[in-house]
C-alpha angles and dihedrals in degrees: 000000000000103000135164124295114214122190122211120201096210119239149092079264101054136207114205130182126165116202122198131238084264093057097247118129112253104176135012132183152151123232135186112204096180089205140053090227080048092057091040086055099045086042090061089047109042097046078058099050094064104058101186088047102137105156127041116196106199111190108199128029139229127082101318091062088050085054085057096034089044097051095039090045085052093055091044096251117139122243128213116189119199139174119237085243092066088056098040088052096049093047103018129070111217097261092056084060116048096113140036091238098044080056105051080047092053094049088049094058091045093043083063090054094059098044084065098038084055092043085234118166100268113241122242083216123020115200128209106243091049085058104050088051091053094057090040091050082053095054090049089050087052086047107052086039101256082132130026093193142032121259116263113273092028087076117114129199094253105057137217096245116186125357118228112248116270124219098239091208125135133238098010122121106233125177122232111198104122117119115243114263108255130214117249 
């Protein structure tokens, strides 16, 4: 049963971004819930709002990142947690990410990328924290298998090589921050 991968940039201020079965981004937005009781609702709502949602790439950690696991766990979808840096390592070279802010800038620039190559409606404003989870949500795509190679002009000249094997079971919580495996 192949289904949809969303990535969640965790925060009060979230990033969102759905992935098809195909691995193409479909959606992307940013969304300010003001409240923690205001994220848990939305949470429940929107995880029931997607029915062939199967992964779930939450970039960040704390409490807010056990509201999303919990209620994703709940419904059988897999969560991958992973840490801005994975990404970043995968996408960035080290001197697009010296600092916290040049990264943010730089994922900016290849989230943009990925919204053509989807064919995804491009934004007026794109914020921040709708662009890291859109390259989380492609590293996540990279890493259950929905692509086998990164999208043209996201290419480096140091290539992923091949991807480590994924445990395709449902409903368990794995962490994904493991660099990709580079060739030599």
């Amino acid at each position: 049963m192949i289904g949809s991968l969303l990535a969640v940039d965790i925060g009060i201020k979230t990033g969102l971004a759905l992935f098809s079965t195909r691995g193409r981004l479909i959606w992307y937005r940013s969304h300010n819930f003001g409240t923690v009781s205001r994220l848990r609702r939305a949470t429940r709502s929107l995880l029931d709002s997607i029915p062939d949602l199967r992964w779930l790439v939450l970039e960040g950690g704390g409490a807010l990142a056990d509201i999303w696991e919990n209620e994703a766990l709940r419904r059988k979808i897999s969560v991958h947690r992973i840490d801005a840096e994975v990404w970043r390592h995968t996408f960035l070279y080290k001197r697009e990410q010296k600092s916290g802010a040049l990264a943010k800038r730089n994922a900016k620039e290849l989230s943009r990328i990925v919204i053509d190559w989807s064919g995804a409606s491009r934004p007026t404003s794109l914020r921040h924290d709708a662009a890291e989870a859109i390259m989380a949500g492609l590293r996540g795509t990279l890493h259950v298998g929905l692509l086998k190679e990164l999208p043209k002009g996201l290419r480096r000249p140091h290539p992923a090589g091949k991807l480590p094997t994924v445990s395709r079971h449902v409903g368990i919580s794995l962490n994904i921050n493991q660099p990709l495996k580079r060739d030599e």
